[in-house]
LUMDREN-38275 format. One record per residue (C-alpha): residue number from 1; residue in one letter; chain; x negated, y negated, z negated. Coordinates in steps of 0.05 Angstrom, whole numbers, padded with zeros to 5 digits. Each point is the difference from the previous one (the first is absolute). Layout:
<nodes>
   seq   type   mol        u        v        w
   NUM      A     A        X        Y        Z
...
</nodes>
This chain:
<nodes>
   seq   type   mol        u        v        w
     1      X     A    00000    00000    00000
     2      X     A   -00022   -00072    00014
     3      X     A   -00014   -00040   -00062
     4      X     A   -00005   -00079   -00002
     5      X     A   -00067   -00011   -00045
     6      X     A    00012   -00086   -00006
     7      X     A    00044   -00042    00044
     8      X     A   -00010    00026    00069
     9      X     A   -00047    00037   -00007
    10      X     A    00025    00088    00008
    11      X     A   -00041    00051   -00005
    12      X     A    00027    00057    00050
    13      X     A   -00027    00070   -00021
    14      X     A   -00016    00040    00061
    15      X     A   -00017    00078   -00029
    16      X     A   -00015    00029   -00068
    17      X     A   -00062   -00012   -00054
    18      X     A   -00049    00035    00040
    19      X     A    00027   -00005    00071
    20      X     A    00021   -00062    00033
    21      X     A   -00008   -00071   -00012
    22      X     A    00026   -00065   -00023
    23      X     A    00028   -00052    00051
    24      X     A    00029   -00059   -00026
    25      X     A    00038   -00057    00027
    26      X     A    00000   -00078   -00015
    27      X     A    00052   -00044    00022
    28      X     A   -00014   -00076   -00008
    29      X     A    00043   -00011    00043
    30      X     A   -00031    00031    00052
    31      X     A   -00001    00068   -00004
    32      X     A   -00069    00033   -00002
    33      X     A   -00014    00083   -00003
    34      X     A   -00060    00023   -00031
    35      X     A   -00021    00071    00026
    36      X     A    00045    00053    00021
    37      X     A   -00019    00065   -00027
    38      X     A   -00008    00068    00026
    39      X     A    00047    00012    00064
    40      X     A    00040    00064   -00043
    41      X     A    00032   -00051   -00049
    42      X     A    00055   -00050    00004
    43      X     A   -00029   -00068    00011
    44      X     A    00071   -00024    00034
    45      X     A    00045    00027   -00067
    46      X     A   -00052   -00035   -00046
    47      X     A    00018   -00070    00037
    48      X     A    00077    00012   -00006
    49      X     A   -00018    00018   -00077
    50      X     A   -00029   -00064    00000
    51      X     A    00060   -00030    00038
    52      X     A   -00041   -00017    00062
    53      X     A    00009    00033    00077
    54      X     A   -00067    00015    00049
    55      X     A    00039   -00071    00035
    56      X     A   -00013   -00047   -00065
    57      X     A   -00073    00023    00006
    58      X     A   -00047   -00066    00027
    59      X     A   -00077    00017   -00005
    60      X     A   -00028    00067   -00025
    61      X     A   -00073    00008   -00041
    62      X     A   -00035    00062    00016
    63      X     A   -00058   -00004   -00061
    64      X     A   -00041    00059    00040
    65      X     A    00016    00065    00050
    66      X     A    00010    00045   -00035
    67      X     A    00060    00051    00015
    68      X     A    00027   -00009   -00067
    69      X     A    00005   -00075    00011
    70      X     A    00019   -00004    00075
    71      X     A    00031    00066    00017
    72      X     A    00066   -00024   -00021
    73      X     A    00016   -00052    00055
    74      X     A   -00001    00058    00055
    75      X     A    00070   -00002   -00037
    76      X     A    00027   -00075    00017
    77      X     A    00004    00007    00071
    78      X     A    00044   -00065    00004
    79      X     A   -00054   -00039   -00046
    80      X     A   -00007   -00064    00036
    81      X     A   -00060   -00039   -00039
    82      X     A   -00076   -00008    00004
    83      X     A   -00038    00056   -00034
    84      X     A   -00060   -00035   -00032
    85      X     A   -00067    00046   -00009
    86      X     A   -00078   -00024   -00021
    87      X     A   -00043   -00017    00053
    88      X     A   -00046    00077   -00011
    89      X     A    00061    00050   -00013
    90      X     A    00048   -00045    00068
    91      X     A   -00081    00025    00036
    92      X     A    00011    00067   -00025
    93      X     A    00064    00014    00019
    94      X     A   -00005   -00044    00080
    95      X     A   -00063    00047    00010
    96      X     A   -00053   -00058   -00004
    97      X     A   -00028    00031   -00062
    98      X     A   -00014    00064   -00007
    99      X     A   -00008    00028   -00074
   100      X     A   -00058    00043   -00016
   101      X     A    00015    00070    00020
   102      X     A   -00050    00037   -00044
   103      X     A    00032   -00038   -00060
   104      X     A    00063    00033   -00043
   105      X     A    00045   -00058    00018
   106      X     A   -00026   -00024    00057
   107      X     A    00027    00066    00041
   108      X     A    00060    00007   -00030
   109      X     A    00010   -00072    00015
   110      X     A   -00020    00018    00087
   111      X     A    00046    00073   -00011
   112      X     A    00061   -00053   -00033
   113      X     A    00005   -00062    00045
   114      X     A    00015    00056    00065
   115      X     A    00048    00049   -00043
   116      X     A    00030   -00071   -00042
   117      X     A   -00015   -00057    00040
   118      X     A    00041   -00069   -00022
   119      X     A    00059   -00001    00053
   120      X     A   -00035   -00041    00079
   121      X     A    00075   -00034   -00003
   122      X     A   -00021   -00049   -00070
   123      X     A   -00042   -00055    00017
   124      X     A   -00063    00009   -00043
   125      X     A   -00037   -00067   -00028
   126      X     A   -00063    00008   -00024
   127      X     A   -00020   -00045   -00067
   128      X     A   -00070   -00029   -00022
   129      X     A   -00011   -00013   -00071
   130      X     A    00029   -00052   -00035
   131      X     A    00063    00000    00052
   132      X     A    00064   -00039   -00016
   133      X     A    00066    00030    00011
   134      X     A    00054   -00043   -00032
   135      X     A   -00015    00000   -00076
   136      X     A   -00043    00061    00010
   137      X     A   -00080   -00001    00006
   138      X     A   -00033    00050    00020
   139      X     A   -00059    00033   -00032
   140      X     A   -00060    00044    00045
   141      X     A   -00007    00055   -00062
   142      X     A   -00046    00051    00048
   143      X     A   -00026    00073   -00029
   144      X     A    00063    00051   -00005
   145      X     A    00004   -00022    00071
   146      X     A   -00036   -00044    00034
   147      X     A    00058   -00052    00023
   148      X     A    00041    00010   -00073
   149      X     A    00029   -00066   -00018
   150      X     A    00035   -00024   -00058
   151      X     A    00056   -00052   -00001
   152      X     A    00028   -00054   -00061
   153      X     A    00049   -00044    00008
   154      X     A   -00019   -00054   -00048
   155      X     A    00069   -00032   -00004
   156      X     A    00023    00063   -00033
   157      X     A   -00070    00025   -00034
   158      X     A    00011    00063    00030
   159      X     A   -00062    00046    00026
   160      X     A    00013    00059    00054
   161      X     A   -00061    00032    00004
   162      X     A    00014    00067    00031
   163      X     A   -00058    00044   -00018
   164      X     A   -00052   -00042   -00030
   165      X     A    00011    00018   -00063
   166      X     A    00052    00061   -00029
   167      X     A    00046    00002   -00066
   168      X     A   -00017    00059   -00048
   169      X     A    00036    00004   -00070
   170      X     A    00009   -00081   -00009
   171      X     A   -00075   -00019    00036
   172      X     A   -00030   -00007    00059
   173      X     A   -00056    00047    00035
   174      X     A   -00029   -00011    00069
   175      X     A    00021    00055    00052
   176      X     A   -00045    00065    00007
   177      X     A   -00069    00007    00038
   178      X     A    00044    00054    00042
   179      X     A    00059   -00043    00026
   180      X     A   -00050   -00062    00009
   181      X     A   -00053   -00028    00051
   182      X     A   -00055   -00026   -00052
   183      X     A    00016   -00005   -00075
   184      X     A   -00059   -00048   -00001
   185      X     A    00040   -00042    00042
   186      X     A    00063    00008   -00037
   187      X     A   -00028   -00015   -00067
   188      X     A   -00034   -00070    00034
   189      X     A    00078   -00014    00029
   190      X     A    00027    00014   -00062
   191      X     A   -00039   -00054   -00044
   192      X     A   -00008   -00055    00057
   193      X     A    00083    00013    00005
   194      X     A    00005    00003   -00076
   195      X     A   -00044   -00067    00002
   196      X     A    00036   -00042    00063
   197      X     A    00076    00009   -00011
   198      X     A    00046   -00053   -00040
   199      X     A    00034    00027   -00056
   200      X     A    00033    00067    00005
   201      X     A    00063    00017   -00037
   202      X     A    00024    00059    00038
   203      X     A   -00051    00051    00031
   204      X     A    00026    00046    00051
   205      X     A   -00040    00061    00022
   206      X     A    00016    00057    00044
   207      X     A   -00011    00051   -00043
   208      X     A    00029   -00001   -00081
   209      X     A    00042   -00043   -00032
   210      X     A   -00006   -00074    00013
   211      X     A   -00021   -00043   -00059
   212      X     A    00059   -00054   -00004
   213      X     A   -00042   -00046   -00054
   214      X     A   -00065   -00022   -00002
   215      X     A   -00019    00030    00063
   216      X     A   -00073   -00049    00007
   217      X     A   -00014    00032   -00082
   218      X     A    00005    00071    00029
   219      X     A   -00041   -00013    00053
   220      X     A   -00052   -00037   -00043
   221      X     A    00003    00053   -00039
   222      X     A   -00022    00051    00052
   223      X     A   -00063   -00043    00027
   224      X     A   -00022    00003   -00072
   225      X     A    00000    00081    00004
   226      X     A   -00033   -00003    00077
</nodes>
């Protein structure tokens, strides 16, 4: 079921604990959908929990490719709104990059984009660091993949930061060496992010529960165990 963490602001659940992941939704009066989970699971229901239709939809945040963030808009064929990707992961998946292939993740990530490529019919905009959408900014947060980006929207002080960081029993832990690009990397994202951003109330991550107070404490809290 979709649940409304603050004032516009819905987390839509997209699979269970260990499978799936976390989309969420922010309306400000545009309506903006970040992620879409695995392609198995009910993005479309999760927006009519919410009250919304695929129609009301106006921009969509992809934070990296990853099937279990992107697979789920194979399922909005009538989507009609400008799928927003980093600069690497929009290389990865248009075929100007190619990830290593004699690295864990980098050829899973040449087997996925052919077997789950994002839809040719959505026009796919490529974003540099520090990128403006609306109220959003966007953050280049490189090392699970090499293009994963993190978004706040500082009118609402809320941080979607996809896999940067994960939610384990109440705190936050960076994402394994085995579902990641270079932890090195990661760890450097996480404290320049952890350093950059305005205040964050409510920190929304793909995987674990998102932290609906004191979201820039938590993730203070982590660079201090880094």
């Amino acid at each position: 079921m979709a649940k409304e963490l603050a004032t516009g602001v819905w987390l839509l659940e997209l699979g269970f604990p260990l499978f799936g992941a976390n989309a969420f939704l922010v309306d400000d009066g545009g309506v903006t959908l970040v992620d879409a989970g695995l392609p198995w699971f009910g993005v479309r229901r999760e927006l009519r929990d919410a009250g919304y239709e695929v129609a009301n939809i106006d921009r969509v945040l992809v934070t990296h490719y990853d099937i279990d963030h992107v697979g789920g808009l194979r399922n909005l064929p009538d989507l009609d709104a400008p799928v927003f990707v980093g600069q690497r992961d929009a290389d990865l998946l248009s075929g100007v990059y190619d990830p290593p292939f004699f690295h864990h993740k980098g050829a899973f990530h040449r087997l996925a984009r052919v077997l789950v490529p994002i839809p040719e019919r959505f026009e796919i905009l490529p974003l540099e660091d520090g990128a403006q959408l609306g109220a959003f900014t966007a953050y280049h947060t490189p090392g699970h993949n090499p293009g994963h980006t993190a978004y706040v929207h500082d009118g609402l002080g809320v941080g979607l930061v996809g896999d940067l960081v994960w939610e384990r029993d109440g705190a936050l832990t960076p994402p394994k060496w085995w579902d990641s690009y270079d932890t090195r990397e990661m760890r450097r994202s996480i404290r320049r992010f952890a350093g950059l951003v305005p205040a964050i109330d409510v920190l929304c991550m793909g995987h674990g529960t998102p932290i609906l107070r004191g979201g820039s404490d938590a993730l203070s809290s982590l660079v201090r165990r880094l």
